[in-house]
N, C-alpha and C positions, 0 to 999 in steps of 0.2 A: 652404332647400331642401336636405338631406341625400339625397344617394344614396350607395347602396353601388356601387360600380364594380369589377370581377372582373378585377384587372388582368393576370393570367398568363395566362389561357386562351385568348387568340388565336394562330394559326399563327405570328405573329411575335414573340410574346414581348411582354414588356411595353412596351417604347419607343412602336408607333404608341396602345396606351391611353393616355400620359400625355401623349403631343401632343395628343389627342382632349382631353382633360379640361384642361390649358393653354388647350385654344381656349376653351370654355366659363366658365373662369376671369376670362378677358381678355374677356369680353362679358357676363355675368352675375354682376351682383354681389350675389345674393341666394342663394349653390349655395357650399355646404359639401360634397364628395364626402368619401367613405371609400376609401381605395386599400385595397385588400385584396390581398395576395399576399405577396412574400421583401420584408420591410419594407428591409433591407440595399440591396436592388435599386433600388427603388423611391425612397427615398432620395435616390437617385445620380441618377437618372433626373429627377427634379423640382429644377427650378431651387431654390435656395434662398429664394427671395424671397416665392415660392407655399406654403412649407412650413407657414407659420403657419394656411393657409386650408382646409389639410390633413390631416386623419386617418387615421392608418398603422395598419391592422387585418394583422395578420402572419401569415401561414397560409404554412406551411411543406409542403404536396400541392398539387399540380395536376394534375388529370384530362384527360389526354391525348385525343386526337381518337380514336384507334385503339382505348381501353379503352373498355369497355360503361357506357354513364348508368346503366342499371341498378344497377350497384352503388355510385352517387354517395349516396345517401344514407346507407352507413355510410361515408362517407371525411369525416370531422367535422375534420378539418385541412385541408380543401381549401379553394379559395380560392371553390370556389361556394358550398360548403357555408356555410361563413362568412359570406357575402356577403346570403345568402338566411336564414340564423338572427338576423344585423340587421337587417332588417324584420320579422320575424315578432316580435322583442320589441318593436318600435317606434323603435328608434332610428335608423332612416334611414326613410324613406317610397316610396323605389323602388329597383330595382335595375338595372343593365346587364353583360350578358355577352356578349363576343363568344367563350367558350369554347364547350366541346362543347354542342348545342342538347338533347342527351337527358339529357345530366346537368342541367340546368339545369332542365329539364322534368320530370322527376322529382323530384329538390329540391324545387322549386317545390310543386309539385302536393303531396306528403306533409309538406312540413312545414307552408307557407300554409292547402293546402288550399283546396279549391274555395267560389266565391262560392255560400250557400244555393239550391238548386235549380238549379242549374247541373250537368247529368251530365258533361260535358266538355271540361275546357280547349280552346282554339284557338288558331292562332298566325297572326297578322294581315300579309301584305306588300302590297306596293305595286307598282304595275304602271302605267307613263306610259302614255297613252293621246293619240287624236287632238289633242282640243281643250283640250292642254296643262295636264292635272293629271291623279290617277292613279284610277287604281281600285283597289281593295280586294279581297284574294283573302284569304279564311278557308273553311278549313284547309288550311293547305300542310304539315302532315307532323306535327301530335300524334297523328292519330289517324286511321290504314290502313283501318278499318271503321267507318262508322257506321252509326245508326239514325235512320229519319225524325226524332223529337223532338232529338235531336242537332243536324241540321241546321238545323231550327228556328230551335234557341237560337244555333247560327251565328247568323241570320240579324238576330236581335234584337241579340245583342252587337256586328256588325260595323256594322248600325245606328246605335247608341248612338255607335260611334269612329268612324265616317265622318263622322257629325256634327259630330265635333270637331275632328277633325283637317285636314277638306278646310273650313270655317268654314259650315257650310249648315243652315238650320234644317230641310231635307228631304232626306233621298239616296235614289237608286232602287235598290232590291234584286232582283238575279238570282236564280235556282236551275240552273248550271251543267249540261245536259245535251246530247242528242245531238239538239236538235233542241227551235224554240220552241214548238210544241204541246204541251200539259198533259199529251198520252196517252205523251210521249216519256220514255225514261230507264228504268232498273231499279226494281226493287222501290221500295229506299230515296227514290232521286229522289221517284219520282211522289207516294209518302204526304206526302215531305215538301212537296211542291206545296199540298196539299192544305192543311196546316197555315199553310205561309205567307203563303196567300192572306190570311187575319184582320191580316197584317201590315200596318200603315200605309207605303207604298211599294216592299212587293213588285209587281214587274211581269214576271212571269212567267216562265220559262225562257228561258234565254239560250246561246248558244252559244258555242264557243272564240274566234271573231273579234270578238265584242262585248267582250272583256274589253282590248282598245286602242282601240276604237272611241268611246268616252265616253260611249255612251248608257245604261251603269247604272254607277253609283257603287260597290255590294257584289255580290262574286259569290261564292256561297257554293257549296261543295263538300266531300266529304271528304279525309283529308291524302296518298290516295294519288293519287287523280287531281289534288290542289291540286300537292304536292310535282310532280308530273310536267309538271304547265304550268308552272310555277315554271322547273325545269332545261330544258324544251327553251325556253323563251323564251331564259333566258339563252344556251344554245347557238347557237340562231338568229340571234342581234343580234351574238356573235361570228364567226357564220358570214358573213353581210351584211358585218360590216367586214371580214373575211379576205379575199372575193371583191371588195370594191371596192377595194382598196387591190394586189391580182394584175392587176386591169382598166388599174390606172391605172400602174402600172411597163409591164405591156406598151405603153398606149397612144404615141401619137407624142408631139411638142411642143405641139400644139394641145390634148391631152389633161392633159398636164400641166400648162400654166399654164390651163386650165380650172381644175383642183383646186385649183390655188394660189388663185385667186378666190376657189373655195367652201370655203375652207378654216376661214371665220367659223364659214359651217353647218354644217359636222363640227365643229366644234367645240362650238356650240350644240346640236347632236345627239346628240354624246357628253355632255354635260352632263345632256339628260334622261334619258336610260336609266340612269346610274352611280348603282351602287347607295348611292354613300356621299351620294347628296342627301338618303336620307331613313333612313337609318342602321342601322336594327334595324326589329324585327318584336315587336308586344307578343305577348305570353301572357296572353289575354284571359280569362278563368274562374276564375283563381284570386284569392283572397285579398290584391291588392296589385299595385304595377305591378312586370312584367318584363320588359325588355325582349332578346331576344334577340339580337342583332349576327352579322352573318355571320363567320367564321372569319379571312377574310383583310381583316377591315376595315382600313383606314389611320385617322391620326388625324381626317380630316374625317367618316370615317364614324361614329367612335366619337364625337366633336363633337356628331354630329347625331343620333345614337341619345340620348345624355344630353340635348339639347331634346327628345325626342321623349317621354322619360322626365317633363322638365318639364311639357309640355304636357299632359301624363297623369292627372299629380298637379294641378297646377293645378285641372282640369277635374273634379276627381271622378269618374272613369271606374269604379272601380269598385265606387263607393256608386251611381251611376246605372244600373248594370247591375242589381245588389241588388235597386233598389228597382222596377225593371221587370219583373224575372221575376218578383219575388215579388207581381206584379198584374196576371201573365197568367195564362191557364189555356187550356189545349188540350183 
């Protein structure tokens, strides 16, 4: 199992990549990575004992969080760039970056190039819910504007990885509006209602609080309203701990060894909501798996982006998508 792995582009630099890809080494004995970035670095950084298990692709650019992805496709020294031209010739089979998500997306998108009849990529995250596993939100932030068929094909692709990813041979699919009635949502929404319904486990429009609730599996939308449930979730779940943790300094003694009790469940609390359980976010539409990684991943997050990357490839995720659009029709 060959991945490319984009070892620079995280907020911190390379060291939480190569504890990420150490953990996966030490529990996978079938994953060949490609480290890709200042080989000199990276080098230093990897035990010597893992080096043999190792391939050092040396890209001397790294595309900053603050520079525009837009111009990531002529930066051909960069470590995405790199990273993303070894799958496209075949010599790794996935990729993981926790760099910038629009240079990666960009990349991705022009060189892979989108899965046939696919109008446009999506980027797939995860979202813990009641009855303890997650749901699926596509698109959180490829794509600001869609069009009903767009949505659509959300719906099919997040389909196809819900399936695989949560082990189910059925998931239930949302169409994220302002309200469960059919006549609810804008333009876009409502057509795409319409479409989705031919879908095998669409169940209708769903709203913001069904997406923790666990009664649908995929909840599809486009990346501006996705992206914005995305960051006030995460705001909120840090708000929550901010104000319980104000509650319980002010409270007496009774209140604190209260907390010290439940201190299992905050802790088992904290466990589901952190984002490094399930590591990265695929880039479902193109050509090959990508996996995106949040910026500040650690090495657990980056660990479990690379199985997520396996599980990907494993599965054929994107020969099954392939072979699904191209034996639908709208």
């Amino acid at each position: 199992m060959k991945i490319a792995i984009d070892a620079m582009g995280g907020d911190f630099g390379p060291r939480p990549i190569v504890e990420g890809v150490i953990g996966v080494l030490e529990e996978v004995e079938d994953f060949y990575p490609y480290l890709v970035g200042n080989r000199e670095e990276l080098e230093k950084l990897l035990p010597s004992q893992f080096h043999s298990r190792v391939k050092f692709i040396h890209a001397p650019d790294v595309i900053k969080m603050e520079e525009k992805g837009a111009n990531a496709p002529r930066r051909r020294d960069s470590s995405i760039y790199k990273a993303i031209q070894l799958l496209k010739e075949g010599e790794v089979e996935g990729v993981v970056s926790a760099g910038h998500s629009g240079a990666t997306m960009s990349v991705a998108t022009l060189r892979l190039g989108r899965i046939k009849g696919i109008k446009r990529p999506a980027i797939v995250t995860f979202m813990p819910n009641r009855r303890g596993s997650y749901t699926l939100i596509l698109d959180v932030g490829a794509n600001v504007d869609c069009e009903p068929e767009h949505l659509y094909q959300f719906g099919v692709m997040g389909g196809i990885y819900g399936r695989v990813v949560l082990g189910r041979d059925e998931v239930r699919i949302g169409l994220l509006s302002n309200g469960e009635e059919a006549s609810k949502g804008n333009r876009a929404v409502k057509e795409a209602h319409q479409l989705l319904e031919k879908l095998p486990g669409f169940i209708g429009n769903v709203e913001g609080g069904d997406v923790f609730s666990g009664d649908v599996d995929v909840v599809v939308c486009d990346g501006f309203v996705g992206n914005i449930l995305l960051k006030t979730s995460e705001g909120a779940g840090e708000a929550v701990a901010h104000f319980l943790r104000q509650e319980i300094k002010r409270g007496g003694i009774l209140v604190k060894l209260g907390a010290l009790l439940m201190s299992p469940a905050f802790r088992g609390l904290k466990k589901r909501i952190d984002y490094a359980e399930y590591g990265g976010a695929p880039l479902l539409g193109v050509n090959g798996c990508v996996i995106i990684s949040h910026g500040k991943s650690n090495g657990k997050a980056i660990k479990n982006g690379i199985k997520q990357a396996i599980t990907y490839i494993q599965n054929s995720v994107t020969a099954k998508i392939a072979s699904t659009i191209g034996q639908l029709t709208i």
